[in-house]
Backbone bond lengths (Angstrom), bond angles and torsions (degrees), N, CA, C in turn:
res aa  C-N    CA-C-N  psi(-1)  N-CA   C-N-CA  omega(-1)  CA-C   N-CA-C  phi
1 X - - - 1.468 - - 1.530 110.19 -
2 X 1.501 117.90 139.17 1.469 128.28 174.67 1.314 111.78 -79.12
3 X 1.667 113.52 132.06 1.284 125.54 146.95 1.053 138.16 -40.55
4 X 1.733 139.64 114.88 1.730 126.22 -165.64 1.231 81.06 -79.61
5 X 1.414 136.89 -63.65 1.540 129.38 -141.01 1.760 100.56 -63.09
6 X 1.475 113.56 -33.99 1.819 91.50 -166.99 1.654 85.68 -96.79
7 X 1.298 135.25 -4.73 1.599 106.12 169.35 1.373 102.82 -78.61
8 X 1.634 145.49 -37.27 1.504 140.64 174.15 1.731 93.10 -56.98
9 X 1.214 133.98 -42.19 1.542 109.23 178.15 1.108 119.04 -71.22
10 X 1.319 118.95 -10.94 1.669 120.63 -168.44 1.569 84.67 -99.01
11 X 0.952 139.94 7.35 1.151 119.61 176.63 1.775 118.64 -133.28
12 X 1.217 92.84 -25.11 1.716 90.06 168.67 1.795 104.95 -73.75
13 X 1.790 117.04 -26.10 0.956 106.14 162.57 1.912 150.94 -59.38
14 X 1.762 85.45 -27.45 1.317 92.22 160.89 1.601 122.61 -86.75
15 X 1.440 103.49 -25.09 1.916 93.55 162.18 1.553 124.15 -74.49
16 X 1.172 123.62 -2.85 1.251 141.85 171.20 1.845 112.04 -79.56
17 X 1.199 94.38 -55.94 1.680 93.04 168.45 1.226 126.50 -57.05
18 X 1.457 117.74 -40.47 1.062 131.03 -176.79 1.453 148.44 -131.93
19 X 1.442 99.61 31.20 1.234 144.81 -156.75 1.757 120.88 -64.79
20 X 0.797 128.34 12.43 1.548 134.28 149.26 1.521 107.42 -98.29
21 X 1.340 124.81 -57.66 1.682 125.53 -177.21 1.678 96.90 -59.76
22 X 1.559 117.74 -31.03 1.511 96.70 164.91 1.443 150.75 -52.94
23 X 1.862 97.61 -57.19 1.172 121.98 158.36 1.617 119.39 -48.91
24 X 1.360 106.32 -12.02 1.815 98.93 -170.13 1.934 97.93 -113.97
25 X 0.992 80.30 -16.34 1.672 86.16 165.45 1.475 126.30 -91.60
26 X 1.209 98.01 -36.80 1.734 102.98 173.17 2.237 96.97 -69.70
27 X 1.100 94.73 -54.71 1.777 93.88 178.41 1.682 114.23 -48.26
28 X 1.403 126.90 -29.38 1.083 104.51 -166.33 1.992 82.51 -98.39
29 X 1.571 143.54 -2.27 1.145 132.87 178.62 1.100 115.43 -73.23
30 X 2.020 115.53 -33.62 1.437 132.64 169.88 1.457 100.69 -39.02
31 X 1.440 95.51 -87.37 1.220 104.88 -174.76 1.340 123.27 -31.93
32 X 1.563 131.56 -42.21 1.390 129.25 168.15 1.402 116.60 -77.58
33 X 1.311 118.22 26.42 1.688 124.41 170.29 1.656 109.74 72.65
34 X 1.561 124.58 23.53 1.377 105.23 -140.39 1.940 73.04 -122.91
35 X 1.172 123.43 18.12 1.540 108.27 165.91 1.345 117.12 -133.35
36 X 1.816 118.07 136.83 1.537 129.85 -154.85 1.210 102.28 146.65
37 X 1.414 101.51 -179.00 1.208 121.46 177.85 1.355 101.89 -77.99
38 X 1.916 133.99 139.25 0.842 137.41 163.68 1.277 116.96 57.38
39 X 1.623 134.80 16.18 1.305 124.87 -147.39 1.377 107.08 -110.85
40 X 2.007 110.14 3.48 1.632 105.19 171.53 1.487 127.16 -56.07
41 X 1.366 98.18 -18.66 1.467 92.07 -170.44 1.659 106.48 -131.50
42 X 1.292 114.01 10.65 1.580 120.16 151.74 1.398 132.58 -66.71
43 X 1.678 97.25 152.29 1.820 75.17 -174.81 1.626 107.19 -76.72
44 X 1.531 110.16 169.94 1.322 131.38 -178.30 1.460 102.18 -43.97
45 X 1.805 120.16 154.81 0.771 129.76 -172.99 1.747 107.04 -88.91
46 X 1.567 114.99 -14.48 1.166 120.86 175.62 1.790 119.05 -88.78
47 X 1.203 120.74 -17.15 1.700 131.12 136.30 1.269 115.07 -32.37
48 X 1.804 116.37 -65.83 1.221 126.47 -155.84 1.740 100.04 -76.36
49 X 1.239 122.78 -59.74 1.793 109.20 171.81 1.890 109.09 -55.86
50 X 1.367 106.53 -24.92 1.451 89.33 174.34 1.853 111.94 -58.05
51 X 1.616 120.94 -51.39 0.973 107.60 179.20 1.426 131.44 -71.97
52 X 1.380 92.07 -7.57 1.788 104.19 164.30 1.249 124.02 -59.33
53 X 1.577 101.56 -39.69 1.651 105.33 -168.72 1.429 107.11 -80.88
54 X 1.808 120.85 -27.73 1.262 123.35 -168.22 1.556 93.43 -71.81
55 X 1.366 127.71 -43.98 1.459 127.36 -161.94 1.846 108.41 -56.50
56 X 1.445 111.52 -33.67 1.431 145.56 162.19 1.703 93.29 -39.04
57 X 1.047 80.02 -80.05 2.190 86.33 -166.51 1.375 88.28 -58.19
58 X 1.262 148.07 -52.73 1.466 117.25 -156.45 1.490 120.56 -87.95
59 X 1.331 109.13 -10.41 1.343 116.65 162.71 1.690 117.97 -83.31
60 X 1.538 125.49 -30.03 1.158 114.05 162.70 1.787 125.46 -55.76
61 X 1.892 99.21 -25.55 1.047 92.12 -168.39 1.439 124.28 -90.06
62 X 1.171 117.36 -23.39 1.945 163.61 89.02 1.969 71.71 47.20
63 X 1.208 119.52 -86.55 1.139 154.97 -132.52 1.366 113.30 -79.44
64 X 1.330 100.09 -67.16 2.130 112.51 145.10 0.981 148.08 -20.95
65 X 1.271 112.37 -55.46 1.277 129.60 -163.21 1.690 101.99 -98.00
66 X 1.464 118.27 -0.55 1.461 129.71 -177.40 1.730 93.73 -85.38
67 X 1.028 137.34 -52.65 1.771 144.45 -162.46 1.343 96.63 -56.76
68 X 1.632 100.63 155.11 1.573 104.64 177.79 1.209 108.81 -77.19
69 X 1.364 124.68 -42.34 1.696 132.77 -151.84 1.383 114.29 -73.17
70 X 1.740 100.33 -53.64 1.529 96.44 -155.40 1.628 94.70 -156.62
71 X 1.394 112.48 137.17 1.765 117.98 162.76 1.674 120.60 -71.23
72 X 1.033 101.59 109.93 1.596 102.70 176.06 2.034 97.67 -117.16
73 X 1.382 104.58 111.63 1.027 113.49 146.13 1.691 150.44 -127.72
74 X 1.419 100.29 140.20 1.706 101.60 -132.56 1.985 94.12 -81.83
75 X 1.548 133.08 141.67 1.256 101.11 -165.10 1.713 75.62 -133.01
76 X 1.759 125.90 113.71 1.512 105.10 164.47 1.605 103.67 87.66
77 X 1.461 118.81 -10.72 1.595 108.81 -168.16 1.215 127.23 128.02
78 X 1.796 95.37 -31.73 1.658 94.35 173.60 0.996 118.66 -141.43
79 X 1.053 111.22 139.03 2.097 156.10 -166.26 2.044 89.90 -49.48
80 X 1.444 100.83 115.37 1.497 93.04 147.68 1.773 122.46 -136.37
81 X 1.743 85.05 101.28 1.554 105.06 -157.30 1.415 100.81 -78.12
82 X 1.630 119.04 176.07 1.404 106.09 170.63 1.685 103.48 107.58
83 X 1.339 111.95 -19.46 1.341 92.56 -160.00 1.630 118.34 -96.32
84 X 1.321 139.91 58.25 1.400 140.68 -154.01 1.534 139.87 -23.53
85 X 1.251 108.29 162.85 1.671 104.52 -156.90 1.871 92.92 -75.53
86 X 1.175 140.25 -9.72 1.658 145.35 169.81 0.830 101.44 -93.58
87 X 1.925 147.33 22.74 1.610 125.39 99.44 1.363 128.63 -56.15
88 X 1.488 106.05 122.59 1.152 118.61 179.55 2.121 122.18 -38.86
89 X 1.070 115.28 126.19 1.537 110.08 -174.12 1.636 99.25 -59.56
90 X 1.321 115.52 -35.73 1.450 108.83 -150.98 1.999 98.56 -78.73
91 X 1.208 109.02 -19.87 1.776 122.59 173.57 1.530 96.44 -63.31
92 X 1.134 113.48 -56.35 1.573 113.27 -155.12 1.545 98.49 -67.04
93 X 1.799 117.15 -51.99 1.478 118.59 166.37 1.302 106.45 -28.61
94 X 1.336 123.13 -80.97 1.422 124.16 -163.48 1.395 126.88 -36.72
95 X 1.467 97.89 -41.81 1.717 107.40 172.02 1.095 127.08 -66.90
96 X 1.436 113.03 -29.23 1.612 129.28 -179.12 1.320 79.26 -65.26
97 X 1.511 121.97 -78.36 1.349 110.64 -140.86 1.601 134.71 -77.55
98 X 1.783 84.38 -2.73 1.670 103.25 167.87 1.983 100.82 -70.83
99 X 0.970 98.73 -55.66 2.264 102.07 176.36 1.032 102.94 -41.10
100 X 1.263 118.45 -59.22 1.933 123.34 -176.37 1.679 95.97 -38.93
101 X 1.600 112.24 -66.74 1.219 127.42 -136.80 1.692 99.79 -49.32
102 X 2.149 98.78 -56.37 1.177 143.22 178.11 2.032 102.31 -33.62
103 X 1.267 79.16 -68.73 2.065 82.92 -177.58 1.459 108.55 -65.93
104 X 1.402 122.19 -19.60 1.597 105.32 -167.24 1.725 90.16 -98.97
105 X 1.122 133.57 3.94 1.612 148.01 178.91 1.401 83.79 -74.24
106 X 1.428 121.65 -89.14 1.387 143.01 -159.38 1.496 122.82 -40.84
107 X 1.866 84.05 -40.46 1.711 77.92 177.21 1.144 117.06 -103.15
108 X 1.263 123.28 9.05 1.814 132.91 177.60 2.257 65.67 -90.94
109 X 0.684 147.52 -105.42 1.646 137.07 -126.81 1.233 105.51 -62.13
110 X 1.383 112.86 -18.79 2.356 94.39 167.87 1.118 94.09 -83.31
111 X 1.176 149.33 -46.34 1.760 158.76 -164.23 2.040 92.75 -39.59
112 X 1.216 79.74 -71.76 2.182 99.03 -168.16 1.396 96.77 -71.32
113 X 1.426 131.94 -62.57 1.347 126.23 -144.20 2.124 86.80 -81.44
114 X 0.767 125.89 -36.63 1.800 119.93 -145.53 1.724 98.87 -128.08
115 X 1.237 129.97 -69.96 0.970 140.96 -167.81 1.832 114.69 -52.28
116 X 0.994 88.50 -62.40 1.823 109.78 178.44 1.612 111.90 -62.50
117 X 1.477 124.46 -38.94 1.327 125.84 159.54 1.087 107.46 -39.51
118 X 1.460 115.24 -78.70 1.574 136.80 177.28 1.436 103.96 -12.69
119 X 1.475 103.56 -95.74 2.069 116.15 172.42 1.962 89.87 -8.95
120 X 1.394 99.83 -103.48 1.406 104.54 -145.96 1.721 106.88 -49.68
121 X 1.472 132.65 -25.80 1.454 127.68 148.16 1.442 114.96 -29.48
122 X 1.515 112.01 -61.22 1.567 99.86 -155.25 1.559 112.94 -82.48
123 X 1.649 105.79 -16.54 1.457 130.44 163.77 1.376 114.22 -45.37
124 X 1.289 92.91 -45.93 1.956 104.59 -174.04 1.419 108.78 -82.50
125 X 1.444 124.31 -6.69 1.471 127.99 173.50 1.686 102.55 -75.82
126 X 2.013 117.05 -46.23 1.027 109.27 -134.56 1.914 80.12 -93.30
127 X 0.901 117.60 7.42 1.795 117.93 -175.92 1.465 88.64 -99.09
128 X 1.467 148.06 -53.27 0.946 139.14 172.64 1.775 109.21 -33.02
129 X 1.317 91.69 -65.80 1.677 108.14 -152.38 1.560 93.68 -58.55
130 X 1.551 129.54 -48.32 1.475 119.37 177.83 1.445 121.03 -29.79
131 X 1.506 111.42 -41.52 1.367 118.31 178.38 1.518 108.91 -81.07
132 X 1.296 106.14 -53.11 1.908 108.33 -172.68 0.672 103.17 -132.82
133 X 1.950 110.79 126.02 1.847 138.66 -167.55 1.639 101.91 -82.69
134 X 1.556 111.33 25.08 1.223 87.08 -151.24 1.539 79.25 -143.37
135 X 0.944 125.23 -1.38 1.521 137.43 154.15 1.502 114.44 -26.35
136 X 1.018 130.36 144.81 1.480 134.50 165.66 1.307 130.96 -140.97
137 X 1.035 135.80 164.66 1.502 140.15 -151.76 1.672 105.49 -102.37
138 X 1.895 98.29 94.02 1.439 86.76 176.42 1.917 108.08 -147.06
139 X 1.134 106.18 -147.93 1.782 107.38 178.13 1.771 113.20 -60.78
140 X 1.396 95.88 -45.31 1.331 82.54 -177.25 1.738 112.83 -100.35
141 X 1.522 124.49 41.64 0.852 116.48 137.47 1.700 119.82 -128.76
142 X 1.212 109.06 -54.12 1.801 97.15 164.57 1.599 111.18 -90.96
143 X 1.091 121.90 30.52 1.944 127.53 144.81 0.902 93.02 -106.20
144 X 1.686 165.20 4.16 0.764 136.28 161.89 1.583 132.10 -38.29
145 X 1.302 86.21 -66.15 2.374 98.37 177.89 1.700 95.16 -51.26
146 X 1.345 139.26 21.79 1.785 110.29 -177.90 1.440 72.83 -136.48
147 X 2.047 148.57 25.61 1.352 132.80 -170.26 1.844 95.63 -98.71
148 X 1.281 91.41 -130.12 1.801 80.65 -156.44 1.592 88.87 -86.71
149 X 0.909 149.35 -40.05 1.784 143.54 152.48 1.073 113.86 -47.78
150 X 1.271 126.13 29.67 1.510 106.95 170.15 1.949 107.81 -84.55
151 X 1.172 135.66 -29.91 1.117 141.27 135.12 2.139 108.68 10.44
152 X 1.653 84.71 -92.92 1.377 112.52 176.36 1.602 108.69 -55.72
153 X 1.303 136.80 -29.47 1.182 135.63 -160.89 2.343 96.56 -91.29
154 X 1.309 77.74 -27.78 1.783 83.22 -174.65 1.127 132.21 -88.66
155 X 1.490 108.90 -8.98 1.474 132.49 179.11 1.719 90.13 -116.09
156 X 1.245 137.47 -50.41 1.958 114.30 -166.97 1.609 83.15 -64.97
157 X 1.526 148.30 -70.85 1.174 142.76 -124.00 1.816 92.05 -86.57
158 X 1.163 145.65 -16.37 1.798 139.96 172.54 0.953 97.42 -69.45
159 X 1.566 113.84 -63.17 1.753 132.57 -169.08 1.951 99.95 -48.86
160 X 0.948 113.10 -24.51 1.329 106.20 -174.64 1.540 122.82 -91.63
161 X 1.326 95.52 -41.97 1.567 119.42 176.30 1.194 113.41 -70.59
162 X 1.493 128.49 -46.85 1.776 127.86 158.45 1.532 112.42 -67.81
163 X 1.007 138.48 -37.46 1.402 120.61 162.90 1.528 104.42 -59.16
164 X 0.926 140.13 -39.19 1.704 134.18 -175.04 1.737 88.00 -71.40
165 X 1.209 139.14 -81.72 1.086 133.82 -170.22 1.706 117.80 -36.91
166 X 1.305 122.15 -29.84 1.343 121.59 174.72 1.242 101.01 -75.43
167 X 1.399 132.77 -73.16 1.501 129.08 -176.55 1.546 103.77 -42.56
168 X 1.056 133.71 -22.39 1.400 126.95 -179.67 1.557 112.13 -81.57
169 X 1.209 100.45 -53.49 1.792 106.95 165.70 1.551 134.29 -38.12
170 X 1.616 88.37 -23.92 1.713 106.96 -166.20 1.379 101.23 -105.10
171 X 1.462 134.18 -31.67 1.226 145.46 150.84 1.271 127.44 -163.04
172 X 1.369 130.78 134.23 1.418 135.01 -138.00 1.578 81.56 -82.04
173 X 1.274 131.86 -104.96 1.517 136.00 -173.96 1.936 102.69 8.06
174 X 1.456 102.80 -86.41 1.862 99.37 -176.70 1.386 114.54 -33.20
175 X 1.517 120.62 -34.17 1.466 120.05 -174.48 1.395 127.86 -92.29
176 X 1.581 97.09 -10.00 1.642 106.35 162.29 1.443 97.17 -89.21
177 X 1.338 143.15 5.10 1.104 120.33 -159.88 1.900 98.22 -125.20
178 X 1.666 102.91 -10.38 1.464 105.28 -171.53 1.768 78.42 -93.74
179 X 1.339 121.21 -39.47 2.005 104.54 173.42 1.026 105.44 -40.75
180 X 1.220 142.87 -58.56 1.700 135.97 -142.19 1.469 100.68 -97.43
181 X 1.633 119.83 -2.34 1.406 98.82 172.74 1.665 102.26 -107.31
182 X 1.574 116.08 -9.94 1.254 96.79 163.58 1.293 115.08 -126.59
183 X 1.364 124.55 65.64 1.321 150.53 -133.83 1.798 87.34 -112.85
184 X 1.389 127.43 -28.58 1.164 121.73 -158.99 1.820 107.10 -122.97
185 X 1.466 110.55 22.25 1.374 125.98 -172.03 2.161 102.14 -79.57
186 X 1.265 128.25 -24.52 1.065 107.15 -177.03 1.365 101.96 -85.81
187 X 1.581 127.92 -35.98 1.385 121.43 -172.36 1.487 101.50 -74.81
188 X 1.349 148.86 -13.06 1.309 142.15 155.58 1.512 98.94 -52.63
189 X 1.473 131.51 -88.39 1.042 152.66 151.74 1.479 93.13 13.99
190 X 0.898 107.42 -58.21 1.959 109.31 -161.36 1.243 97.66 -81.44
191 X 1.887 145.76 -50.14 1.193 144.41 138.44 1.749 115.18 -12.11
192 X 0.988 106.19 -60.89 1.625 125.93 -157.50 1.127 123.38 -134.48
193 X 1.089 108.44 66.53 1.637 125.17 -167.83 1.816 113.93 -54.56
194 X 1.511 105.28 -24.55 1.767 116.26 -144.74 1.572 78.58 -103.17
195 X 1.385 121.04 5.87 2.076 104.62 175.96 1.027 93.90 -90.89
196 X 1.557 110.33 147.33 1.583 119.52 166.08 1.665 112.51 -79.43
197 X 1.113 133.29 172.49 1.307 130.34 -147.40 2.046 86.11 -83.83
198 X 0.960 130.24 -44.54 1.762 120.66 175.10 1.036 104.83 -55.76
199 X 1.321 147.03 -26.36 1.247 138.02 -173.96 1.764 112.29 -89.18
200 X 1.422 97.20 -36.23 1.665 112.22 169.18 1.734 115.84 -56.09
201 X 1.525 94.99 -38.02 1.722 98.87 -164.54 1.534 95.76 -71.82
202 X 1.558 100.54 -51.99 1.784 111.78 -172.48 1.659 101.04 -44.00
203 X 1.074 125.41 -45.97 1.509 122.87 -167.87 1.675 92.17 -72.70
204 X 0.957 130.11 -72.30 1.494 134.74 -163.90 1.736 100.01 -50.22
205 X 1.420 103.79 -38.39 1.887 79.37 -177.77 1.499 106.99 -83.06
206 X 1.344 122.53 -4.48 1.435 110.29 -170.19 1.778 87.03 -96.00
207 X 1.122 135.58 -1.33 1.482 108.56 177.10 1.104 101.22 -105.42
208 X 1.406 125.01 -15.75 1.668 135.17 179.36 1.676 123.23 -72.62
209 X 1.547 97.53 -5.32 1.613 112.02 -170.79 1.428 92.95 -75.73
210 X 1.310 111.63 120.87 1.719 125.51 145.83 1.795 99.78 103.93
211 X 1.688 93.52 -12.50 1.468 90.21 164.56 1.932 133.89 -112.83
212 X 1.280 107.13 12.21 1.708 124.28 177.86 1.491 98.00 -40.98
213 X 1.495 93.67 -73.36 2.304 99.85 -174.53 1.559 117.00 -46.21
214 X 1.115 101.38 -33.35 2.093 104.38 -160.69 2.109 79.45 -86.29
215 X 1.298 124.13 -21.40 1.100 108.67 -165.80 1.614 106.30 -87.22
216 X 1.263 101.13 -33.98 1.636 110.69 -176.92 1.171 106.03 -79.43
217 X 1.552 134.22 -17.99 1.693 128.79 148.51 1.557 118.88 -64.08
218 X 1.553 94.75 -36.14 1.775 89.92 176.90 1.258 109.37 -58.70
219 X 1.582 125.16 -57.45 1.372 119.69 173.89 1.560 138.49 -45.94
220 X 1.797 98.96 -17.01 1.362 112.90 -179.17 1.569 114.33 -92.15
221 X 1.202 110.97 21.36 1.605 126.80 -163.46 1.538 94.12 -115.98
222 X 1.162 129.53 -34.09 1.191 121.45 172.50 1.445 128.28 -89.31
223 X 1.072 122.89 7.90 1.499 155.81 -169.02 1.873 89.90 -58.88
224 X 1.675 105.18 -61.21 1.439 104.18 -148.44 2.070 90.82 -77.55
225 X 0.873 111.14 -47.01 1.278 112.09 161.44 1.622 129.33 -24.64
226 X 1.281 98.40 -42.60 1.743 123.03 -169.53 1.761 85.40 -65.63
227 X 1.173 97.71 -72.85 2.074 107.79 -173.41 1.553 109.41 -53.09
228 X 1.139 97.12 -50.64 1.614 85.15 -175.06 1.724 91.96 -55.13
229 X 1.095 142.08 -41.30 1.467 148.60 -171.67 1.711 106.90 -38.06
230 X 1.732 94.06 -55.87 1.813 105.87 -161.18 1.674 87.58 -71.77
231 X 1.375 115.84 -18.56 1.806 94.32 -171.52 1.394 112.70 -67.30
232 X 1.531 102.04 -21.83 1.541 107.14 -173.86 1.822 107.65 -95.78
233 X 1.029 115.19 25.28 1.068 125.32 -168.31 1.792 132.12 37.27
234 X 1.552 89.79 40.41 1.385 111.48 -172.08 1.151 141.94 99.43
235 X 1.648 95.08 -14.42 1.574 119.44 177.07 1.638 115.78 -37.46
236 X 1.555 93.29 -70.52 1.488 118.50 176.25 1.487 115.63 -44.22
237 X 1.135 121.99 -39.44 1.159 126.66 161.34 1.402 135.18 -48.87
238 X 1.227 106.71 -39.78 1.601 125.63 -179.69 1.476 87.74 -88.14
239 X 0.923 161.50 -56.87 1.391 144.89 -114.63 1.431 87.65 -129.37
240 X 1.204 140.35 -43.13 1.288 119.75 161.60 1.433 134.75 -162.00
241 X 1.557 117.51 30.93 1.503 138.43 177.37 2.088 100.16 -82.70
242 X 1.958 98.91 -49.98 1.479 91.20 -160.22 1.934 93.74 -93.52
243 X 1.040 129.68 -31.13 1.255 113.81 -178.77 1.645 112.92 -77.05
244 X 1.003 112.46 31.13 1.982 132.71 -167.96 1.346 86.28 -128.05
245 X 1.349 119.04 -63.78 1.332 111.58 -162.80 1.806 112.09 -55.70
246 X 1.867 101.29 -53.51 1.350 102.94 -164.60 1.366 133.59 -80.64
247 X 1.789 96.03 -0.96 1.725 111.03 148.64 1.448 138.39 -74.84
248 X 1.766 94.18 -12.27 1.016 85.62 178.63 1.600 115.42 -104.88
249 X 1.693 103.72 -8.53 1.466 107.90 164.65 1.488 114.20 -56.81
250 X 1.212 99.38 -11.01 1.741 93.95 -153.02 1.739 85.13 -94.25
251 X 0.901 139.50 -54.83 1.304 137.87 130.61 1.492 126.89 54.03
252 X 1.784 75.58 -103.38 1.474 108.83 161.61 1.993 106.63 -60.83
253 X 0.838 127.59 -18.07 1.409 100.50 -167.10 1.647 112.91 -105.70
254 X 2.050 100.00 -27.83 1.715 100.95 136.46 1.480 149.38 -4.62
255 X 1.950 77.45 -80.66 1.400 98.90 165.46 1.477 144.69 -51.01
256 X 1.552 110.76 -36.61 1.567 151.94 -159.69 1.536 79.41 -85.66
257 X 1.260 131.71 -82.94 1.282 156.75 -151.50 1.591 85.43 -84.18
258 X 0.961 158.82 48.12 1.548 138.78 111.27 2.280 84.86 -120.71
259 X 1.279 115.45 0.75 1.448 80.48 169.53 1.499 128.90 -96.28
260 X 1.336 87.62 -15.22 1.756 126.89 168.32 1.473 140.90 -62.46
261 X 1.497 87.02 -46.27 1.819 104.73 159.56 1.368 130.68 20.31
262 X 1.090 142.68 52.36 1.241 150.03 -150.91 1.244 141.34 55.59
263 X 1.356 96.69 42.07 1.538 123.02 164.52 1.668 113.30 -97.46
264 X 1.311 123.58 131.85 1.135 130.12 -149.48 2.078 89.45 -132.36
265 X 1.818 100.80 131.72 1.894 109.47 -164.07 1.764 77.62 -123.33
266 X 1.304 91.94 -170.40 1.723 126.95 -147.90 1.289 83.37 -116.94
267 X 1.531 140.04 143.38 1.442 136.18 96.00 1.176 125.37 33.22
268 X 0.850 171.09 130.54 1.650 138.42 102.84 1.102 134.53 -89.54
C-alpha cells in the first residue's frame, strides 16, 4: 500500500521544480474538467452546466406557459415575450426541446472532440514532468490526445465518462464508486493510447483494487487547500492548489502502475 504523505511530497516536489509548465498545465486540465475529486473519469464540467442551463430553459418554460396573457420563455437570460397563449403548446414544446437537444449536441462535441484530448495531453505532460523538471508544455505533450490516436483517445475517454454518468444517474454512490475504479483511465490513455476505452477501464480497475478509499482520502486532503483557494478568489488555486493536486495524482498512478506491472483486471 502507498503512502499519501510521501506521494503529496513526491508531488508538490515535482510542481516545485517545475512550476510555471505546471500551473499552465494544470489550467489548461481545469479547463478540460480533468481537476477534483474523482473527476478523471467524470464527465466534463462543461456537459454538466450544459445540463444546467437546459434544466433553466425548461423550467422557465415550465413557468410560461402557466400565465393567462402571454408566453415568455427565458432561453440563456433572455425573455422572448410577445408570444401569445393561440400558439400552439405542443410548437413551443418542440422548440424547447429542439435547444435542449441542440446544447446537449454541442457540449457532448467540445467534451469528445476538444476537451477530453486536452485531459489526457496535459496528463501526459504531468507523467513526463515526474521524471524531468525540465519538461515543458508543448505538442507532443498536451497535443498529444489530437496525434495519430486521437480517434481512439475520443471514443475510450466518452465511452468512459457516459458509462460513469449512467451508473451515476441510476444511483449516485455506484457512480462515485465506478469514478474511483476508473479514476486512472486518462493517464493509461496517455501511456497507451492504442487501448480501447474497455481495455483502459479493465487496466485502471485492476490497479485501483484495494486502493479507491486511501484515494478518496487522498483527494480529501486537498479540500482545506481548495478554501483557502476561494478566499483568494481562485488565485491560489491556479498557482498552486490544482497543479499540487495533479502531480500528485500522477503520483499515485506511477506508483499503482509500477505495483501492478503486468497484472491484467476485469471490466466492470
Amino acid at each position: 500500500m502507498w503512502d499519501r504523505k510521501e506521494l503529496k511530497a513526491k508531488g508538490k516536489a515535482a510542481y516545485n521544480a517545475n512550476k510555471i509548465a505546471c500551473i499552465v498545465a494544470a489550467l489548461i486540465l481545469m479547463i478540460a474538467g480533468g481537476i477534483g475529486s474523482g473527476s478523471t473519469a467524470s464527465p466534463s464540467l462543461t456537459v454538466k452546466n450544459q445540463l444546467n442551463n437546459n434544466e433553466q430553459v425548461v423550467e422557465s418554460y415550465n413557468n410560461s406557459v402557466s400565465g393567462d396573457d402571454a408566453v415568455s420563455v427565458e432561453v440563456n437570460g433572455q425573455d422572448l415575450d410577445g408570444i401569445k397563449n393561440n400558439v400552439p403548446v405542443a410548437i413551443l414544446s418542440t422548440a424547447v426541446m429542439f435547444l435542449i437537444l441542440i446544447g446537449v449536441t454541442v457540449g457532448l462535441m467540445v467534451l469528445a472532440l476538444v476537451l477530453n484530448p486536452l485531459n489526457v495531453g496535459a496528463r501526459k505532460f504531468f507523467i513526463q514532468n515526474a521524471s524531468n523538471p525540465e519538461t515543458k508544455v508543448d505538442g507532443l505533450n498536451v497535443g498529444f490526445g489530437f496525434g495519430k490516436n486521437y480517434r481512439d483517445i475520443v471514443f475510450s475517454m466518452l465511452g468512459t465518462q457516459m458509462i460513469t454518468l449512467l451508473w451515476t444517474l441510476l444511483l449516485i454512490v455506484p457512480g462515485i464508486y465506478k469514478a474511483y475504479c476508473w479514476r486512472l483511465v486518462p493517464f493509461i490513455i496517455a501511456d497507451n493510447p492504442e487501448l480501447s476505452g474497455k481495455e483502459a477501464r479493465a487496466k485502471s480497475n485492476a490497479m485501483m483494487n484495494g486502493s479507491k478509499w486511501a484515494s478518496f482520502v487522498l483527494d480529501l486532503s486537498f479540500v482545506g487547500w481548495k478554501l483557502v483557494g476561494a478566499l483568494t478568489f481562485g488565485i491560489l488555486n491556479i498557482v498552486f492548489t490544482n497543479p499540487y493536486e495533479a502531480a500528485t495524482d500522477t503520483e499515485l498512478y506511477l506508483e499503482l502502475k509500477s505495483q501492478t506491472s503486468g497484472l491484467n483486471g476485469d471490466s466492470q
